[in-house]
C-alpha positions in Angstrom: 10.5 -13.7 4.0 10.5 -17.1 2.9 7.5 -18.7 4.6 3.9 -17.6 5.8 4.7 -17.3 9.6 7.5 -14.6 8.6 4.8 -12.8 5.9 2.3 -12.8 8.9 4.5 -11.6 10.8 5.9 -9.1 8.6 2.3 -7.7 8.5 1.3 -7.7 12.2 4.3 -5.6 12.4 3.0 -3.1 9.6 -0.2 -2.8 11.0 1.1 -2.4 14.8 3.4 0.5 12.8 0.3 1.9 11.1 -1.6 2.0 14.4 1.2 4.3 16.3 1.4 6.3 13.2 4.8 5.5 11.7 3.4 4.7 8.1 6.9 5.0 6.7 7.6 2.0 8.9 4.2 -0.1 8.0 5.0 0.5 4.1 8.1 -0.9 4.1 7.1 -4.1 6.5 4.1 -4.4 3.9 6.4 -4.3 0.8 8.3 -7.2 2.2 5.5 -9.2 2.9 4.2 -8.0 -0.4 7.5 -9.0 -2.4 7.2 -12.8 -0.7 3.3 -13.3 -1.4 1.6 -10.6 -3.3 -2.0 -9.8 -2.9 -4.5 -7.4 -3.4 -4.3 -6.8 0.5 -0.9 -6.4 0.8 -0.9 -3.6 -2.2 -3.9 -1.8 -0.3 -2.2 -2.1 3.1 0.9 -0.6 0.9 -0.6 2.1 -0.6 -2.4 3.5 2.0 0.6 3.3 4.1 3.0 5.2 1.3 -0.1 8.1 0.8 -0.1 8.0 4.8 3.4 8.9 4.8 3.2 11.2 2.0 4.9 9.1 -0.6 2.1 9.6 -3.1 4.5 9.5 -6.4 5.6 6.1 -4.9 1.8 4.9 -4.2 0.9 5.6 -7.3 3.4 4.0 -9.2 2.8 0.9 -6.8 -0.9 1.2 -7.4 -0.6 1.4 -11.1 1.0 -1.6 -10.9 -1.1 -3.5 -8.8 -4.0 -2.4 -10.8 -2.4 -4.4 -13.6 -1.6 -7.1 -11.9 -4.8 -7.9 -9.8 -7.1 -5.9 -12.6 -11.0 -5.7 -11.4 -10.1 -4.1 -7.9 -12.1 -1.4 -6.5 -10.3 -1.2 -3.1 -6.8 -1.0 -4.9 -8.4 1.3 -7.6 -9.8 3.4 -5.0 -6.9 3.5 -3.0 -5.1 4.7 -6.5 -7.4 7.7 -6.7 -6.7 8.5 -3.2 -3.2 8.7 -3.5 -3.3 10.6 -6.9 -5.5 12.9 -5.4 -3.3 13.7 -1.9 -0.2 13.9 -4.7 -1.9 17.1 -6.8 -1.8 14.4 -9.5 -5.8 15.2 -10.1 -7.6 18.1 -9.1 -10.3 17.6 -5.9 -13.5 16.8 -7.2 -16.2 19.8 -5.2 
């Protein structure tokens, strides 16, 4: 994905994927367009598609990341606790 018609496109077909369920489908269409033009978007529309599709070792590892790179982010931050919390990796808060 080498220009932004094939990123957009890349990501109208992850979030079609999301919509019908298949988030297995929607994070790897995501990663792609994520690998060509990163953005905080992209690693939120990535993450909640990996927790969606129970990869939660592999959203937070992503997350983590992404935290780094785009630092003050509360939507990838939160989307970091989520995942950590559907992995077990931190108790459920009551």
């Amino acid at each position: 994905l080498n220009s932004p018609t094939l990123v957009q496109a890349a990501i109208r077909a992850g979030d079609a994927s999301g919509r019908s369920g298949d988030y297995a489908a929607a994070a790897s269409l995501y990663e792609r367009a994520y690998d060509a033009a990163p953005s905080a978007d992209l690693a939120r529309r990535r993450g909640r598609a990996l927790r969606l599709s129970g990869q939660a070792q592999q959203c937070v590892n992503f997350l983590e990341q992404s935290v780094a790179r785009f630092r003050v982010n509360a939507v990838i931050q939160t989307e970091l606790a989520r995942c950590a919390l559907a992995g077990g990796f931190i108790p459920d808060a009551e």
